[in-house]
C-alpha positions as CSV (number, residue, x, y, z in Angstrom):
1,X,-14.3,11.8,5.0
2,X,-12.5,8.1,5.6
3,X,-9.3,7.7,3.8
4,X,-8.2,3.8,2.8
5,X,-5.5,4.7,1.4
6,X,-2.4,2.9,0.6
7,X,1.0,3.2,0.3
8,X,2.4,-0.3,-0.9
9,X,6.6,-0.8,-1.5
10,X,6.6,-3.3,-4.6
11,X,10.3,-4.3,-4.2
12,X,11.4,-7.7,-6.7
13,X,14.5,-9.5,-6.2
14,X,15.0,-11.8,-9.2
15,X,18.0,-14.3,-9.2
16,X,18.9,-16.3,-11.8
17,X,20.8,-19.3,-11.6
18,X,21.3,-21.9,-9.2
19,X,24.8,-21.5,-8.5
20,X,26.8,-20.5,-5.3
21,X,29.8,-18.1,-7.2
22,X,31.3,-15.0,-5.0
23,X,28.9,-13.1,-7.7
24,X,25.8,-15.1,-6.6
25,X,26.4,-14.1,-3.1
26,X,27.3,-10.3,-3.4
27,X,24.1,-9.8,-5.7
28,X,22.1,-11.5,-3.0
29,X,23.8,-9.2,0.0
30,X,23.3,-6.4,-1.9
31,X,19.5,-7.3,-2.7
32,X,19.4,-8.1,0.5
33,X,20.9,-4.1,1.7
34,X,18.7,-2.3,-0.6
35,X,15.4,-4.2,1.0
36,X,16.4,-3.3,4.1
37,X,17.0,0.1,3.2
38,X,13.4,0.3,1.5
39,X,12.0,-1.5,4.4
40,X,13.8,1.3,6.9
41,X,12.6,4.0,4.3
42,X,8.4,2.7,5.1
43,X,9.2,2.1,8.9
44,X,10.4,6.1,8.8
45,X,7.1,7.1,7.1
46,X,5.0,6.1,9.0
47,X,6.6,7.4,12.2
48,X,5.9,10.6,10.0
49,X,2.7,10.1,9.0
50,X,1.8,9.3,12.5
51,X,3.7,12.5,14.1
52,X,1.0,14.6,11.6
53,X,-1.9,13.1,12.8
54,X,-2.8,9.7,10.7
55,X,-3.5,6.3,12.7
56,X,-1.0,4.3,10.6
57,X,0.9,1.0,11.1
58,X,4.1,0.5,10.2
59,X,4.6,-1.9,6.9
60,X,3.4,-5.4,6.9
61,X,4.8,-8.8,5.6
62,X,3.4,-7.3,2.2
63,X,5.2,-3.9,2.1
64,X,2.6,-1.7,2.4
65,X,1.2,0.8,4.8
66,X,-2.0,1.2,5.8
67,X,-4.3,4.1,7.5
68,X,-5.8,2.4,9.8
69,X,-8.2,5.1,11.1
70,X,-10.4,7.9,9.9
71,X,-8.6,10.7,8.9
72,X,-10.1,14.5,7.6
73,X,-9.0,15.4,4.3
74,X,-6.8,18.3,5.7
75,X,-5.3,16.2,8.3
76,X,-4.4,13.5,5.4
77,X,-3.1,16.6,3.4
78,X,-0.8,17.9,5.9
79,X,0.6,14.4,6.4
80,X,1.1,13.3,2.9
81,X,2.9,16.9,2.3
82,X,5.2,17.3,5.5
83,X,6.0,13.5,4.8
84,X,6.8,13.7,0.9
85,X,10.4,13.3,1.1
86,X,10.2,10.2,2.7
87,X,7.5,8.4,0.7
88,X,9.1,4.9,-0.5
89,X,7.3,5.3,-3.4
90,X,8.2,9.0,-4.6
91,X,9.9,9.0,-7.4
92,X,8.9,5.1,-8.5
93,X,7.1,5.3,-11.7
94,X,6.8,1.2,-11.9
95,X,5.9,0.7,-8.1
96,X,2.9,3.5,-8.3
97,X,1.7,2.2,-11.6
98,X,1.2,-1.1,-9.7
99,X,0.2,-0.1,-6.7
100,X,-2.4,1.7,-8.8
101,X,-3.5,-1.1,-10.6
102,X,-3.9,-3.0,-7.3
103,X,-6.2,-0.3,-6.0
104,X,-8.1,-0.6,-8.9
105,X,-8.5,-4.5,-8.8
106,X,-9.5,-3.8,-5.1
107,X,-12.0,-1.1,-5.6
108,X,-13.6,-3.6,-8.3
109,X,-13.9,-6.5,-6.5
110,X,-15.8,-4.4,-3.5
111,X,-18.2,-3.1,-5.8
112,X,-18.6,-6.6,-7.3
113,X,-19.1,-7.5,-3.8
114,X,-22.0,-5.1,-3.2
115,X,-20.4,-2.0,-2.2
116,X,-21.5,0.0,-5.4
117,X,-20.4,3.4,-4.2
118,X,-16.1,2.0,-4.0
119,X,-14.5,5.0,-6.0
120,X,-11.1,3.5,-8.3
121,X,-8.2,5.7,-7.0
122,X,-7.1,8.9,-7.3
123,X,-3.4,8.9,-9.1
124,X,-1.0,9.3,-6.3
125,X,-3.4,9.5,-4.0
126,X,-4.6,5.9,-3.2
127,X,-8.2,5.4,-2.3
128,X,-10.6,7.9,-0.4
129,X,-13.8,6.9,0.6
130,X,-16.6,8.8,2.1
131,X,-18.5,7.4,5.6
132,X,-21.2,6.4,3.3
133,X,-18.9,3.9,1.9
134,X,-18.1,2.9,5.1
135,X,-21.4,2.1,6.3
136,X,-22.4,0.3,3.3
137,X,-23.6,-3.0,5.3
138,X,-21.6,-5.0,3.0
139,X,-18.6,-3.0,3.3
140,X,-17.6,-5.5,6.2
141,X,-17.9,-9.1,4.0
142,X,-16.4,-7.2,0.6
143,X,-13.7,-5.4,2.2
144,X,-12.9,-9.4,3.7
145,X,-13.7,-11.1,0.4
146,X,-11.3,-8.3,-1.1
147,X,-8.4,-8.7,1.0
148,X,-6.1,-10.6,-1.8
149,X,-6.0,-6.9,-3.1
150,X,-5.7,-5.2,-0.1
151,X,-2.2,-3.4,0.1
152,X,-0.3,-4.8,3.5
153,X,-0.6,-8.5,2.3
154,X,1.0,-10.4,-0.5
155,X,-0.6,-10.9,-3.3
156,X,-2.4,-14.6,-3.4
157,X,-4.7,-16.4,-5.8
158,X,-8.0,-15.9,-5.9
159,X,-11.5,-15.7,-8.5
160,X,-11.8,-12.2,-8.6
């Protein structure tokens, strides 16, 4: 079984106010520290991931991670569980409810792009799909006409 699975960091830095105070700036450093620490948090994850056997690369511009290869259910498994502790998104309620809903506004657009067999995601598990999927022959052209959705990329504009 193919996994596309992902593991997207949603992290929002919202300032208000134009200004330059001292309180400006030390909200903005430590915005600033905590993304980094996120960012170090996804980089270490998938150095785990990758130690248990998944092809994965480490975050993009986006946030998110993405398994890159095929990848057995019991290999996937044993990587998700020996890596659990250092999931960026354990333990964030508001990031996996919108990582979710992304997955589902991806796994709708392929199908509306031909690939009727694109299962939704399984909660806290991201997206599995089977070889069949896969070789759909317009996997290639929905998976591209999807890619708005797709986890490692910011989120652009778009008809779907």
């Amino acid at each position: 079984m193919a996994l596309w699975s992902a593991v997207p960091l949603v992290v929002t830095l919202a300032l208000t106010g134009c200004g330059g105070s001292a309180d400006d700036e030390s909200a903005v450093e430590r915005a600033a520290a905590s993304r980094n620490a996120e960012d170090e948090k996804a980089v270490e994850y998938a150095e785990c991931l990758r130690e248990n056997g998944l092809d994965v690369e480490d975050p993009g511009e986006g946030g998110g991670l993405r398994i890159t290869g095929r990848a057995q259910k019991e290999v996937l498994d044993k990587a998700m569980e020996a890596c659990r502790d250092l999931n960026p998104m354990q333990g964030n309620e508001t990031a996996n409810a919108e990582a979710e809903e992304r997955m589902r506004e991806q796994a709708a657009c392929m199908r509306k792009n031909g690939v009727e067999e694109f299962p939704d995601p399984e909660p806290g598990k991201g997206i599995r799909i089977g070889r069949s999927v896969v070789e759909d022959p317009d996997f290639e052209a929905a998976e591209k006409a999807c890619q708005e959705y797709a986890p490692d990329r910011p989120r652009g504009g778009g008809d779907d």
